[in-house]
VMD Tcl script that draws the C-alpha trace (Angstrom):
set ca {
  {-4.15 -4.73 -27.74}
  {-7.45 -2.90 -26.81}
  {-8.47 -3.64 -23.00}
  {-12.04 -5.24 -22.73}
  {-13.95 -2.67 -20.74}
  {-17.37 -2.58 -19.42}
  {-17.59 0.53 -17.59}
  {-14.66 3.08 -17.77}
  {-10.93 2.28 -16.06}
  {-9.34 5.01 -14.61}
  {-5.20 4.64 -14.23}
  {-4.57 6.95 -12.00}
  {-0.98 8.09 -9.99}
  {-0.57 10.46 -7.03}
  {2.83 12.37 -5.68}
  {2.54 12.93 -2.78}
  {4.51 14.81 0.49}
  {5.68 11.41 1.57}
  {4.47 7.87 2.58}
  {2.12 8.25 5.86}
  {-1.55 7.80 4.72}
  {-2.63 9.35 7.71}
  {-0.60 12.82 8.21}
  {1.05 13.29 3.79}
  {-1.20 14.57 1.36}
  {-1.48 14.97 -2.38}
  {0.32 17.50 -4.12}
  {-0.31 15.96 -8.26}
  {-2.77 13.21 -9.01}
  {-2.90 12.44 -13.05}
  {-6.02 9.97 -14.11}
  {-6.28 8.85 -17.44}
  {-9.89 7.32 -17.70}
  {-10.41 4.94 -20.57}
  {-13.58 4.12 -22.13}
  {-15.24 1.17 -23.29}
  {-15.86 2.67 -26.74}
  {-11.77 3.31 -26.75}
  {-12.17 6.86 -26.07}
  {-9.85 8.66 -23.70}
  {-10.25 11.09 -21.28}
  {-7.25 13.05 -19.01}
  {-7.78 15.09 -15.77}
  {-3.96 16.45 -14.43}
  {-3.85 18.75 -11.36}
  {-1.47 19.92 -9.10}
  {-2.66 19.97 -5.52}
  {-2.08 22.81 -2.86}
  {-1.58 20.48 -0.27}
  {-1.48 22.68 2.80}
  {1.69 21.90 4.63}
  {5.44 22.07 3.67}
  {6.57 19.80 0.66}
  {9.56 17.94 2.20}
  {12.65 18.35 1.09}
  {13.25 14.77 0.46}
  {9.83 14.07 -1.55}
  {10.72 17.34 -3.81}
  {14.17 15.15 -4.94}
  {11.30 12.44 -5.88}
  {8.56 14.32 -8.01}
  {10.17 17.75 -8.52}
  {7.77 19.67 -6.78}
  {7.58 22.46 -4.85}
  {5.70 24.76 -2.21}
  {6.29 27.43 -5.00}
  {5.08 25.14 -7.66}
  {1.77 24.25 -6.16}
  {1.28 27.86 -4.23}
  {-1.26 29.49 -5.93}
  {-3.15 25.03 -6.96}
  {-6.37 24.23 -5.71}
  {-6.79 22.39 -2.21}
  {-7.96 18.81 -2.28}
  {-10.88 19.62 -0.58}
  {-11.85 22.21 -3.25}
  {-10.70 20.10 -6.11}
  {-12.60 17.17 -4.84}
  {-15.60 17.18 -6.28}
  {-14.65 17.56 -9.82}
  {-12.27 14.63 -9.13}
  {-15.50 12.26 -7.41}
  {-17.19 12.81 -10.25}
  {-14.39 12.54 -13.27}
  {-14.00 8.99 -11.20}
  {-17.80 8.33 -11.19}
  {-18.68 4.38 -11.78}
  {-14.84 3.96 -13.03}
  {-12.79 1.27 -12.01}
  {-9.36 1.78 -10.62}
  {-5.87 0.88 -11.66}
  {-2.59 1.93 -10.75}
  {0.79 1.06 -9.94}
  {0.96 -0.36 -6.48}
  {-2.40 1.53 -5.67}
  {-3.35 -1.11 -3.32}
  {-1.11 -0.79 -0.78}
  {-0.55 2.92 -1.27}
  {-2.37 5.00 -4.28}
  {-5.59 4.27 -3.28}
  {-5.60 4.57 0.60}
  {-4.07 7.88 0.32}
  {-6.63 8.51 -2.36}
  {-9.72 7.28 0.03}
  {-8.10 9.20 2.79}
  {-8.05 12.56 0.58}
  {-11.69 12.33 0.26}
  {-12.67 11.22 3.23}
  {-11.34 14.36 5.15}
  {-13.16 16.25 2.24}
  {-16.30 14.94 3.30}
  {-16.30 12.53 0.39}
  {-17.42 9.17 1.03}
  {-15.15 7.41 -2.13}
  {-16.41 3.58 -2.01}
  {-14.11 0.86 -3.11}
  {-17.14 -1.45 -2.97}
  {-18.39 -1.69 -6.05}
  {-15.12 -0.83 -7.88}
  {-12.42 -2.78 -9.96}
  {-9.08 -2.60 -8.85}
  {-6.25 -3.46 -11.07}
  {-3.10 -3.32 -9.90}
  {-0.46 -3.66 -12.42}
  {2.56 -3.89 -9.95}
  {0.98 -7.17 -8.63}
  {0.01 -8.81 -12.24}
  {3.84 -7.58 -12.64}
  {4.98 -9.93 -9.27}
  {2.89 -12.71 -9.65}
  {3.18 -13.40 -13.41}
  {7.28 -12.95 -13.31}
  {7.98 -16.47 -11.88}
  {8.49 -16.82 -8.00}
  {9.21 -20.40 -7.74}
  {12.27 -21.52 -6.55}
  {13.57 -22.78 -10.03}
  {13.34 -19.15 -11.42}
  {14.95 -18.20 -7.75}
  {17.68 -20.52 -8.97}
  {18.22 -19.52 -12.04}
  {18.08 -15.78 -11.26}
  {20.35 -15.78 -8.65}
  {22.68 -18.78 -8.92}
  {22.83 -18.87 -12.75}
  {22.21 -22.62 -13.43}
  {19.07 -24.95 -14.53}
  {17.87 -26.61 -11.19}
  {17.75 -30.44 -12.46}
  {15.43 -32.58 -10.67}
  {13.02 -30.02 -9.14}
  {10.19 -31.07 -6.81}
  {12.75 -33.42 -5.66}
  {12.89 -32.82 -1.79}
  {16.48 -33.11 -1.87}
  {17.54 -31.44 -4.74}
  {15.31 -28.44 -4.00}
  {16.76 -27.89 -0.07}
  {20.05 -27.97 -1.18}
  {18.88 -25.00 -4.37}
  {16.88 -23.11 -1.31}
  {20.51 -23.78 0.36}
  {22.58 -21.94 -2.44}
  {19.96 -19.44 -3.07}
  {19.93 -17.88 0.51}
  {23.80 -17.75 0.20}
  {23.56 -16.04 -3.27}
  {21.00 -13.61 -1.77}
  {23.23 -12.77 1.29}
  {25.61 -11.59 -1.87}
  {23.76 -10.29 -3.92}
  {21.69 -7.52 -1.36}
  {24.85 -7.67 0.80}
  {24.79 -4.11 2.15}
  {21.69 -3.33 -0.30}
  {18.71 -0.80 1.33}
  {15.57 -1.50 1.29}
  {12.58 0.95 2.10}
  {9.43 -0.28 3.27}
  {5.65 0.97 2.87}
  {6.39 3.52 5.23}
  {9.16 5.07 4.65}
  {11.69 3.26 7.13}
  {14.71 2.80 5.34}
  {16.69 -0.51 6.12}
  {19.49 -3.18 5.51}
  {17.83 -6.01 6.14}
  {19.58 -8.79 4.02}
  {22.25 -9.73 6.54}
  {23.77 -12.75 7.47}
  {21.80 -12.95 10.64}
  {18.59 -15.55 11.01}
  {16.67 -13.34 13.52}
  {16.76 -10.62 10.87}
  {16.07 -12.71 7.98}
  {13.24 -14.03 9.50}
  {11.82 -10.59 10.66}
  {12.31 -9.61 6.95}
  {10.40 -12.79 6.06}
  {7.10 -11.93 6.83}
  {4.25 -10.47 5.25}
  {1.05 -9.26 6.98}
  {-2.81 -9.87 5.68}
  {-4.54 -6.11 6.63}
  {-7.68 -5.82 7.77}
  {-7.75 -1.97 7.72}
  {-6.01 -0.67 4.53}
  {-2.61 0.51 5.74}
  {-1.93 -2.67 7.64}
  {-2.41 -1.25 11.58}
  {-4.71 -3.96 12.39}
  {-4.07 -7.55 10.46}
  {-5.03 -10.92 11.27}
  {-3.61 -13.76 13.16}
  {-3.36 -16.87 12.27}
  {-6.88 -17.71 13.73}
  {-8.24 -14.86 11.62}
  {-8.77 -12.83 14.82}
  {-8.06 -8.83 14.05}
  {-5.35 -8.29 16.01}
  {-2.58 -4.67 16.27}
  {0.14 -4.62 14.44}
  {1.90 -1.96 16.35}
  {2.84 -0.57 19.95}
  {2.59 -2.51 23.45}
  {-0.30 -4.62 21.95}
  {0.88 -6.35 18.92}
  {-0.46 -8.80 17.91}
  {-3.47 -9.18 20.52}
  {-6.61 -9.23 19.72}
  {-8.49 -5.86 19.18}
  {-11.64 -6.87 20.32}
  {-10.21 -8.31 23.73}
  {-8.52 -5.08 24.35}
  {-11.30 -2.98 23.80}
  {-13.22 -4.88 26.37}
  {-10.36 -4.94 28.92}
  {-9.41 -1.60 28.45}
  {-12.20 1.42 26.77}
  {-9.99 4.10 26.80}
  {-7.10 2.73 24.61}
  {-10.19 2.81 21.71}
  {-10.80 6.62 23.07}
  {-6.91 7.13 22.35}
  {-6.78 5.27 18.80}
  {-9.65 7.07 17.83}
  {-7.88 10.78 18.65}
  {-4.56 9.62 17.55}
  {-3.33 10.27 14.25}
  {-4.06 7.27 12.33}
  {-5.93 7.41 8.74}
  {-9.59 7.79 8.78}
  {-10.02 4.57 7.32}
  {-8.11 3.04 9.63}
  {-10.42 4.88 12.46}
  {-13.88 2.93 10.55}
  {-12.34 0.12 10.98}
  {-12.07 0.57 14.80}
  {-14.96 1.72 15.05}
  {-16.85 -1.53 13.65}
  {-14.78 -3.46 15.91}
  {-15.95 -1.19 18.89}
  {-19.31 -1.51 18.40}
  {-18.77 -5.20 18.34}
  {-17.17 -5.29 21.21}
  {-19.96 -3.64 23.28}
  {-22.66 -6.05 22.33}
}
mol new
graphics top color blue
foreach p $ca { graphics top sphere $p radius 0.5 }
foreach p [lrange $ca 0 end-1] q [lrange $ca 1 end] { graphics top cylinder $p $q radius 0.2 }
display resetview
């Protein structure tokens, strides 16, 4: 199947020196724009990225400070990239969380102001997690092996959520798990504080997730000796923690965020 295009899609994929948005950088990016008339076009490009390629990220992609010596900074190949990316749409494989605010990031400390605004995004490791059933009688199934009979019966589904969270306790039993940035865990244990912890998701406001909102859909910090109060309160209460956010190492886009919420905070 031919996808129905408007404008031109551009799948793209970084490697990268690891998983901070703020402090990793680029060392590949591959973009493979497509076309509405079903043409294709390709830009590959190893990236100099400036600092030491891990050891543990060169087990990942392969590549190394030798490789990418004598490649093209971001900042010099970044205006050849804005432009191959000109009035395209975006997709990639979990770009939203990570692709694309490293990607933003890039550009912004190139002095490249790459809007998502009036941009696309398709990301295909979502469509992947939402299509593929989530419900508990695909749960059931999956992990328990058997046709849950009467579902939507309050009963009959407690007692499947029952034998699912044992069957889960087996099957991750000892299992890691690395998160969005980087922290490598066990986290399936038989242990209800740690379930729960594990539980959770977060709704960003910024794009890395450093400031998300509360239930009352109040910005609040998702990190440090203020989690989970509200940004705007603390900014009022106490100007110099915005002074120390703002000089801190946390992604640019992150930083425009605060900003907004500073400047809010002062009227």
């Amino acid at each position: 199947m031919q996808l129905s295009l408007t404008r031109p899609l551009a799948i793209f994929d970084l490697e990268t020196t690891g998983t901070n948005v703020a402090t990793d950088r680029i060392v590949e990016i591959s973009v493979i724009k497509l076309m509405p008339d079903g043409s294709k076009e390709a830009l590959n490009q190893r990236i100099n990225p400036g600092m030491p390629i891990p050891n543990e990220a060169t087990l990942i992609h392969g590549i190394t400070d030798l490789d990418v010596k004598e490649s093209p900074s971001f900042n010099d190949f970044a205006p050849k990239l804005n432009d191959f990316l000109e009035n395209a749409d975006l997709s990639g494989y979990n770009a939203i969380k990570f692709d694309i605010p490293l990607l933003v990031e890039e550009f912004l400390r190139a002095g490249i102001d790459f809007s998502l605004m009036d941009r696309h995004v398709v990301d295909v490791q979502n469509i992947f997690h939402k299509m593929e059933p989530r419900t508990l009688k695909a749960a059931y199934k999956f992990y328990c092996g058997r046709i849950l009979e009467m579902a939507h019966s309050a009963e009959a589904d407690a007692m499947a959520t029952y034998e699912v969270l044992l069957a889960q306790l087996d099957f991750y039993h000892d299992q890691e798990y690395t998160d969005p940035d980087g922290m490598v865990s066990k986290p399936v244990k038989n242990d209800v504080k740690a379930l729960s912890d594990f539980s959770y998701y977060t709704r960003n406001v910024d794009l890395v997730g450093h400031i998300v909102f509360n239930e009352k859909q109040q910005e609040v910090l998702n990190f440090g000796k203020y989690k989970g109060q509200s940004v705007e309160q603390i900014f009022t209460k106490e100007p110099s923690y915005y002074d120390w956010m703002m000089k801190s190492q946390f992604p640019l886009s992150t930083k425009r965020v605060i900003q907004a919420i500073w400047k809010r905070s002062r009227k």
